[in-house]
C-alpha positions as CSV (number, residue, x, y, z in Angstrom):
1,X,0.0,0.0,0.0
2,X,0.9,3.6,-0.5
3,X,-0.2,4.7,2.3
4,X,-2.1,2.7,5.3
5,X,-5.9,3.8,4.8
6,X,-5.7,5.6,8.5
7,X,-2.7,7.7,7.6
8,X,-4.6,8.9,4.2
9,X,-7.6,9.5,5.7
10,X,-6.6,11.2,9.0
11,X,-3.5,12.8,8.2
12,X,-2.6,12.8,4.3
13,X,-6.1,13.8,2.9
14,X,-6.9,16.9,5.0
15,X,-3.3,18.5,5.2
16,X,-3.0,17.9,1.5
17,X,-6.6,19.7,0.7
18,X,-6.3,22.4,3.6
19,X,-2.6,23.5,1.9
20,X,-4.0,23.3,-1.8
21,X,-6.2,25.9,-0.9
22,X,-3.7,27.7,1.1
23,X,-1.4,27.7,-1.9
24,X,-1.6,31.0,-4.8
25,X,-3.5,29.6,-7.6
26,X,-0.5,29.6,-10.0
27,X,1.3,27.4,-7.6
28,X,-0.9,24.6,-7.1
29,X,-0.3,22.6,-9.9
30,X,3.5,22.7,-8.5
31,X,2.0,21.7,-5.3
32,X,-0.2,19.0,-6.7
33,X,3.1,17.4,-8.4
34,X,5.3,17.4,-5.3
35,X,2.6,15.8,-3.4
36,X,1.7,13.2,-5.5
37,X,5.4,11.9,-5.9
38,X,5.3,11.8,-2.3
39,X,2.0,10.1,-2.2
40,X,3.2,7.1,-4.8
41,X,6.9,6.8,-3.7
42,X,5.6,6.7,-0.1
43,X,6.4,3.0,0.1
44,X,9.2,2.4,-2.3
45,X,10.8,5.7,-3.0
46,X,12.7,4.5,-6.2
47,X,9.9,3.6,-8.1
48,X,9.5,7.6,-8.3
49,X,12.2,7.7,-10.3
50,X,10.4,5.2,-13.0
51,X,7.7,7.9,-12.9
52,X,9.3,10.9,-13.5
53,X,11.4,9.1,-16.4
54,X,7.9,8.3,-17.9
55,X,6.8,11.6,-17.7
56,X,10.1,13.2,-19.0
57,X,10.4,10.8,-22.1
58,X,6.6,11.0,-23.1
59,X,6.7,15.0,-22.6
60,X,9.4,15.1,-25.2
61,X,7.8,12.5,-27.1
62,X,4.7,14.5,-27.5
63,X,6.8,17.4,-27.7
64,X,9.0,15.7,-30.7
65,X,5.8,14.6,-32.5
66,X,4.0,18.4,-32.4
67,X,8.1,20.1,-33.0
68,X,8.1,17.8,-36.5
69,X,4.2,17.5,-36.9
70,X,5.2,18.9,-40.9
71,X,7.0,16.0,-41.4
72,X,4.8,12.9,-41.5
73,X,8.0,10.4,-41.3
74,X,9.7,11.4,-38.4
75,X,6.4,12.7,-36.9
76,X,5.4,8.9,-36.9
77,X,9.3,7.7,-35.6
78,X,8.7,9.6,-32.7
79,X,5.2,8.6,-32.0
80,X,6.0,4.8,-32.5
81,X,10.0,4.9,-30.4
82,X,7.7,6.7,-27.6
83,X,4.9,3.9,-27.5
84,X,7.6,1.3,-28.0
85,X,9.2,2.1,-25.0
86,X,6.2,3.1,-22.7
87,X,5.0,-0.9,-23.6
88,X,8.2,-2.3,-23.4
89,X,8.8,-0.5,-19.5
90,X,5.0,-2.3,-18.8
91,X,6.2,-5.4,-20.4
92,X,9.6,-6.1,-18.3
93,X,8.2,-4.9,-15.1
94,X,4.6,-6.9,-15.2
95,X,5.3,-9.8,-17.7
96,X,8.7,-10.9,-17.0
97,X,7.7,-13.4,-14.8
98,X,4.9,-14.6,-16.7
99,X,6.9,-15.0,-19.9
100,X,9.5,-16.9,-17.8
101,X,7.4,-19.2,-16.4
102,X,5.5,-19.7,-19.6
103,X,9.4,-21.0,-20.9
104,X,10.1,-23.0,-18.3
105,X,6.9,-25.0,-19.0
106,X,9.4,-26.3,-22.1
107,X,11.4,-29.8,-20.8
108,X,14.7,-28.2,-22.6
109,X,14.3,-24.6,-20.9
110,X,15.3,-23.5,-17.2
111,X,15.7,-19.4,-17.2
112,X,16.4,-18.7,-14.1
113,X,13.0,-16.2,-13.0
114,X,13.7,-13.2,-12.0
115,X,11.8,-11.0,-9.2
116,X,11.0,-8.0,-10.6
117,X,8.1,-5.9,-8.2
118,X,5.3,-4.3,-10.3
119,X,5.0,-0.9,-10.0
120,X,1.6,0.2,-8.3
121,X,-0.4,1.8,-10.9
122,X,2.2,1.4,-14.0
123,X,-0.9,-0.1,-16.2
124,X,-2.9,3.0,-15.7
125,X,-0.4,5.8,-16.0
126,X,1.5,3.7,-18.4
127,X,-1.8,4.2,-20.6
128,X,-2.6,7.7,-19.9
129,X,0.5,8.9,-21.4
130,X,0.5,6.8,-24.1
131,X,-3.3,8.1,-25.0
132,X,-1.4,11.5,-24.8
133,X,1.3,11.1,-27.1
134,X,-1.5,9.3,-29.8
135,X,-4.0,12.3,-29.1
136,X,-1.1,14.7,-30.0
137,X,0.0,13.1,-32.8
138,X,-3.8,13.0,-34.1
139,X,-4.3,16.0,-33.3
140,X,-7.0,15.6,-30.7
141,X,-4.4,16.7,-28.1
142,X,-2.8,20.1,-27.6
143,X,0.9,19.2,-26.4
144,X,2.0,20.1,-23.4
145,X,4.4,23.3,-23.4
146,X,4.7,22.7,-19.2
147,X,6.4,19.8,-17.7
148,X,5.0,20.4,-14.4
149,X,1.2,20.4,-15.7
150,X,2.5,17.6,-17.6
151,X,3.7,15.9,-14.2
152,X,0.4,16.8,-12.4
153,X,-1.6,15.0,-14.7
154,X,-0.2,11.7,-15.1
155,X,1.1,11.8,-11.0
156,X,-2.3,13.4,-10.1
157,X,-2.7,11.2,-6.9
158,X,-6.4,10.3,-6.3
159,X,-6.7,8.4,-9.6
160,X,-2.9,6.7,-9.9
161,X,-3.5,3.4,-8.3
162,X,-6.9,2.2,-9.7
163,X,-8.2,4.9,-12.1
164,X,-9.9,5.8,-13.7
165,X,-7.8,6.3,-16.8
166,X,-7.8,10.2,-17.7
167,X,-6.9,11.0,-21.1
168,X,-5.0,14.7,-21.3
169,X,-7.6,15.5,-23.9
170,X,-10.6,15.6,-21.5
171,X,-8.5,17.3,-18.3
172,X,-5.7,19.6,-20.3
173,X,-8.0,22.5,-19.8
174,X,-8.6,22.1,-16.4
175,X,-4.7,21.9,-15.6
176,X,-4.6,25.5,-16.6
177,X,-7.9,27.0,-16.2
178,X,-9.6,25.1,-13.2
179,X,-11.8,27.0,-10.3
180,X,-12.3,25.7,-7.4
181,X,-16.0,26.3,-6.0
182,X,-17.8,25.0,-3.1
183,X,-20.0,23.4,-4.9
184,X,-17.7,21.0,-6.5
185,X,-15.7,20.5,-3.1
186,X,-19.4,19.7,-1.7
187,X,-20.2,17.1,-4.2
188,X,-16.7,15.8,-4.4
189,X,-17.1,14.9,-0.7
190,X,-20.3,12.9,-0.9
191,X,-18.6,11.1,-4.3
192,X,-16.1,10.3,-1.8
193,X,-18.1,9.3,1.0
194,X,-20.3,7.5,-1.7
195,X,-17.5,5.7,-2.8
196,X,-15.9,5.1,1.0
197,X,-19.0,3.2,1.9
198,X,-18.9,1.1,-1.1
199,X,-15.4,0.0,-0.3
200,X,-15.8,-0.3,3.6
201,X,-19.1,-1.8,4.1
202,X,-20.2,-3.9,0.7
203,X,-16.6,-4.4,-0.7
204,X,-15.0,-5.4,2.8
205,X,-17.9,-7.7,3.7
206,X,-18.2,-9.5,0.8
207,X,-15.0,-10.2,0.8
208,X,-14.7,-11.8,3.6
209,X,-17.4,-13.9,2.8
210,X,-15.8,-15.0,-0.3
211,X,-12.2,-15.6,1.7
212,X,-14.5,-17.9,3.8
213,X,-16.2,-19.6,1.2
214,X,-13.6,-20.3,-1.1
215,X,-11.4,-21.5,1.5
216,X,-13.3,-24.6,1.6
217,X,-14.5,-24.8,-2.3
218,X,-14.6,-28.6,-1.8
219,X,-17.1,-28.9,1.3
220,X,-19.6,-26.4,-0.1
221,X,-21.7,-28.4,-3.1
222,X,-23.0,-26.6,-5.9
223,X,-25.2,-23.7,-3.7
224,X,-22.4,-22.6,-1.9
225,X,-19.8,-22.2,-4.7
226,X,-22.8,-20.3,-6.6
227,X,-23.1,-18.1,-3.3
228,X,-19.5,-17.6,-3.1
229,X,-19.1,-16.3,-6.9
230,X,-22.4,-13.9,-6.3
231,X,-20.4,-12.5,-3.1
232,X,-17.1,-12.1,-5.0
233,X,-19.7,-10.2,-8.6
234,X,-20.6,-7.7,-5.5
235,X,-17.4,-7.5,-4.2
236,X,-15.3,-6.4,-7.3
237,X,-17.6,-4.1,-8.3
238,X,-18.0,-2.3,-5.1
239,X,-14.2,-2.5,-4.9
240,X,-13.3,-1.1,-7.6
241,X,-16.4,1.2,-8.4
242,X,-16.1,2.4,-4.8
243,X,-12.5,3.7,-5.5
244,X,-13.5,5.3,-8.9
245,X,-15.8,7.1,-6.7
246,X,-13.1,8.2,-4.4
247,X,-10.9,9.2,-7.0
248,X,-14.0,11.2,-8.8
249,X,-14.7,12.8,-5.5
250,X,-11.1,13.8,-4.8
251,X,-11.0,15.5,-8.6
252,X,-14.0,17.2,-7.5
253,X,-12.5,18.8,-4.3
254,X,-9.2,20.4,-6.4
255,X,-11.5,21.2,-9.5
256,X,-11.2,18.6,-11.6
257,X,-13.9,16.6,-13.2
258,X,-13.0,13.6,-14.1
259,X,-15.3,11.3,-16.7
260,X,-17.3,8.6,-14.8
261,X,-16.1,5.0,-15.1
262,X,-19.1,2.8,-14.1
263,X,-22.4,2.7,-14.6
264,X,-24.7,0.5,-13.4
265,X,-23.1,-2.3,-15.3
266,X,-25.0,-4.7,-13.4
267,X,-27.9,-3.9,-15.3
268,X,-27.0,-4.7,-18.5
269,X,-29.1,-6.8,-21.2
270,X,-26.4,-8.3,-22.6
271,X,-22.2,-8.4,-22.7
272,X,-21.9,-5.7,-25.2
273,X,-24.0,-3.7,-22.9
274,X,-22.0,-4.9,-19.9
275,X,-18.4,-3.4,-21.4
276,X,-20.4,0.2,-22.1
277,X,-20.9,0.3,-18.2
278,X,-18.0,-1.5,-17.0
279,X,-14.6,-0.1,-16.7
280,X,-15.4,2.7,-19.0
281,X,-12.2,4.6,-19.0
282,X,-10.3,1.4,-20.3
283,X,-13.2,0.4,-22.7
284,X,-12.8,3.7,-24.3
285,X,-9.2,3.5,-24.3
286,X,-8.8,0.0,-26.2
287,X,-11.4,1.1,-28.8
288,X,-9.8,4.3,-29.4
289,X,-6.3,3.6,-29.6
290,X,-6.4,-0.4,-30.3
291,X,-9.8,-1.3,-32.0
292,X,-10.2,1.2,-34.5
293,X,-6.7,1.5,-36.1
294,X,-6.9,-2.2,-36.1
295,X,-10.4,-0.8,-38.7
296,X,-13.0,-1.7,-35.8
297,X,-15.8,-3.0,-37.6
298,X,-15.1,-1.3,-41.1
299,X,-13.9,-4.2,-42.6
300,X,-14.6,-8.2,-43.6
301,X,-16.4,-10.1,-41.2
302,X,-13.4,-12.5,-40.7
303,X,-11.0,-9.1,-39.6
304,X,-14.0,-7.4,-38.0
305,X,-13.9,-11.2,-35.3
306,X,-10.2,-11.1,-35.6
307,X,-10.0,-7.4,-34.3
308,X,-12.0,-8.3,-31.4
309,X,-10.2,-11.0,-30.3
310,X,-7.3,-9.3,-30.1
311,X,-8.6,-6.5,-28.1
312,X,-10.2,-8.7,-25.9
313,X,-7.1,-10.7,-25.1
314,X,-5.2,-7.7,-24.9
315,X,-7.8,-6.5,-22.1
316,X,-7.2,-9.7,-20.0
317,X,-3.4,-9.3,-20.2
318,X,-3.7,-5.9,-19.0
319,X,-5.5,-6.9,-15.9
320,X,-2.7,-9.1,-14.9
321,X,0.2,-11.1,-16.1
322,X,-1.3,-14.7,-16.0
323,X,-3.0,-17.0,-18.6
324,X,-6.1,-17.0,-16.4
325,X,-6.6,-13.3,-17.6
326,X,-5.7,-14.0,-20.6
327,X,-8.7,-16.9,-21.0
328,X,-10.6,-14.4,-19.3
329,X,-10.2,-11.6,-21.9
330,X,-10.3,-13.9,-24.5
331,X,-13.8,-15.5,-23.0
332,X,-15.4,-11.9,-23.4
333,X,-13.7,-11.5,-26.8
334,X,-15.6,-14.6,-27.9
335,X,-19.1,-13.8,-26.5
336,X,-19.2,-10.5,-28.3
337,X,-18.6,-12.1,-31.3
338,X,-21.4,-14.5,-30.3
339,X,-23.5,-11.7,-29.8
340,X,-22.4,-9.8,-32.9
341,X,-22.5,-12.5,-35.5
342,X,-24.5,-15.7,-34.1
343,X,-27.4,-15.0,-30.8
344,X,-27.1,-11.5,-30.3
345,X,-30.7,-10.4,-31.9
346,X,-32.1,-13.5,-30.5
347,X,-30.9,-12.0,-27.2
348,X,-32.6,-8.8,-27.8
349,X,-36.2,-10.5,-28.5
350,X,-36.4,-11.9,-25.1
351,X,-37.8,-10.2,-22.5
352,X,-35.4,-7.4,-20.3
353,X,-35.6,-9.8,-17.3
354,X,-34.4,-12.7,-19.1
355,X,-31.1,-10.7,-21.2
356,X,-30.3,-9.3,-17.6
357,X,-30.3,-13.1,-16.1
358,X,-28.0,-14.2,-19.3
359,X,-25.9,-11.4,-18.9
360,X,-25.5,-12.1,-15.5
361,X,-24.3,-15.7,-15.8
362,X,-22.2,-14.8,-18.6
363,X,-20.6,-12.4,-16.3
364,X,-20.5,-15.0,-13.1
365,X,-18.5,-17.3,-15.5
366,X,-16.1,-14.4,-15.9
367,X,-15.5,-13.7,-12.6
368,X,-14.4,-17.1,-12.3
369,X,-11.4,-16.6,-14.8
370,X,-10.5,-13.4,-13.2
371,X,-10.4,-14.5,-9.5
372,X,-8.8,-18.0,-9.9
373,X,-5.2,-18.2,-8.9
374,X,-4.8,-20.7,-12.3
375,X,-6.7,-22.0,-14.9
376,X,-6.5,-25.5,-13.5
377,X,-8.3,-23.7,-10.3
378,X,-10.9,-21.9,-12.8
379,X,-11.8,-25.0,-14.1
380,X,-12.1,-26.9,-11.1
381,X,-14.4,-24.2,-9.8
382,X,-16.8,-23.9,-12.8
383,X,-17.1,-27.9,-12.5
384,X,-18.4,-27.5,-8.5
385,X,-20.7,-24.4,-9.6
């Protein structure tokens, strides 16, 4: 952890807000970047120093890419040397071990693994500048002529660890131009008490009645298991929504708004549906900057499937380093093909109760993928549900 949830709340919260506001309005985007290197390098100080080399090279990256923006050759070098890098940081830190292992699994292999620790939040900063570098060379970015604004944006502390993922498009205004009103500060506290309860009282308690349940997978027949994937559905999404909510709220008290990142995907009549609630931030990112220039749906049937496949494995890799998330991106990759090319309008004739219950269950057998320590364990599981 970054920080223990006591310290942030009691001490690192308030002092941070109370001198924001205490701080001239042309220094509190300074501010805001010295505090949120303190906030992430908290527990590991040196991983600050990956940060701030992330932020350097993409600035000039971005900077490069708008400097030659006449010429379309090395306008593209710089774009694709920037992105080559920012994956190939993500790669060695979060898939060394993973593509070691994967070797070993060969009887004429034995690489010696090496224990690399993944940088908290790397995915999601990794991502957001990335998304900035793209949007400038598109266009659909200005560039960035400060490196602390820069800084504050891809550091900016409430959403580092678990979003949501900010593109510099949607906030690059509000880095220079931002006001502060009670208003916001008033509605980013109950986002954030919204989002605190969600964590503390549905999150927490479900999972400890999923840590209790499967513990003893083997003893609890087909009811139980069923009951322990429905706790664990209620926990991840309270977990994970809850802190979206946090990090919305905190953006609210330092005038920011960021874009929100679920909504109500439980509801959903169907798995296409699902991904237009779920993990919005991330959906939007894949189909903007992977499904698309792949040529989304504007081609063949055959490259229209193969396009999202790909995305959809590439989802499950980024939400960890293991084959189970890969199955598990690939599973979702596969059912919206289903429902694109084979059931998906039969799904829409039946009545709203019915898609939500198939959409559910679809989404249950997800979970499983996700959660499972293997794939061996996934599989065991779906045979005692």
């Amino acid at each position: 952890m970054v920080f223990s949830s006591l310290v942030f709340m009691f001490a690192y919260l308030p002092i941070t807000l109370l001198a924001y506001y205490l701080v001239p309005r042309q220094g509190r985007n300074i501010f805001l970047f010295i505090v949120n290197l303190i906030f992430y390098g908290w527990g590991e100080p040196r991983l600050v120093l990956l940060m701030v080399f992330n932020i350097f090279f993409n600035y000039i990256g971005g900077w490069l890419v708008d400097k030659y923006r006449a010429d379309a050759k090395k306008k593209k070098l710089f774009l694709i040397l920037t992105c080559v890098l920012d994956i190939g940081i993500l790669a060695v830190f979060k898939y060394t071990g993973m593509i070691t292992e994967t070797l070993n699994m060969l009887p004429f292999l034995n690489i010696p693994e090496l224990q690399i620790s993944l940088p908290i939040g790397i995915s999601f900063y990794t991502f957001q500048t990335m998304s900035y570098v793209i949007d400038v060379y598109r266009d659909d970015a200005p560039v960035s002529k400060n490196f602390i604004n820069f800084g504050t944006y891809v550091a900016l502390f409430p959403q580092l660890i678990a979003g949501p993922i900010v593109r510099y498009r949607d906030i690059a205004e509000q880095l220079v131009n931002r006001r502060e009103t009670l208003e916001m500060f008033t509605k980013g506290v109950k986002l954030f008490m919204v989002g605190l309860a969600k964590k503390v009282i549905i999150a927490n308690t479900m999972g400890t009645l999923t840590t209790n349940i499967f513990a003893t997978t083997d003893e609890n027949g087909v009811v139980g298991t069923w009951v322990g994937m429905i706790a664990y559905t209620f926990q991840i999404y309270f977990d994970f929504s809850g802190y979206s909510d946090m990090a919305c709220g905190l953006g609210n008290m330092m005038g920011f708004e960021f874009l929100k990142n679920f909504n109500y995907p439980y509801i959903a009549k169907s798995i296409t549906d699902f991904w237009r609630r779920w993990h919005i931030s991330l959906s939007t990112w894949f189909r903007e900057y992977v499904y698309i220039p792949l040529g989304g749906n504007h081609c063949s049937g055959g490259r229209h499937i193969l396009n999202l496949l790909i995305v959809w494995t590439l989802t499950g890799m980024w939400h960890g380093a293991a084959w189970n998330f890969i199955v598990w991106g690939f599973y979702y990759g596969v059912l919206l093909v289903m429902e694109k090319y084979v059931w998906g309008s039969e799904v829409d004739r039946l009545p709203s109760p019915l898609r939500r219950i198939y959409t559910a269950v679809c989404v249950l057998v997800g979970w499983v993928f996700f959660f499972s320590p293997s794939l061996g364990a996934a599989f065991r599981y779906l045979g005692a549900m």
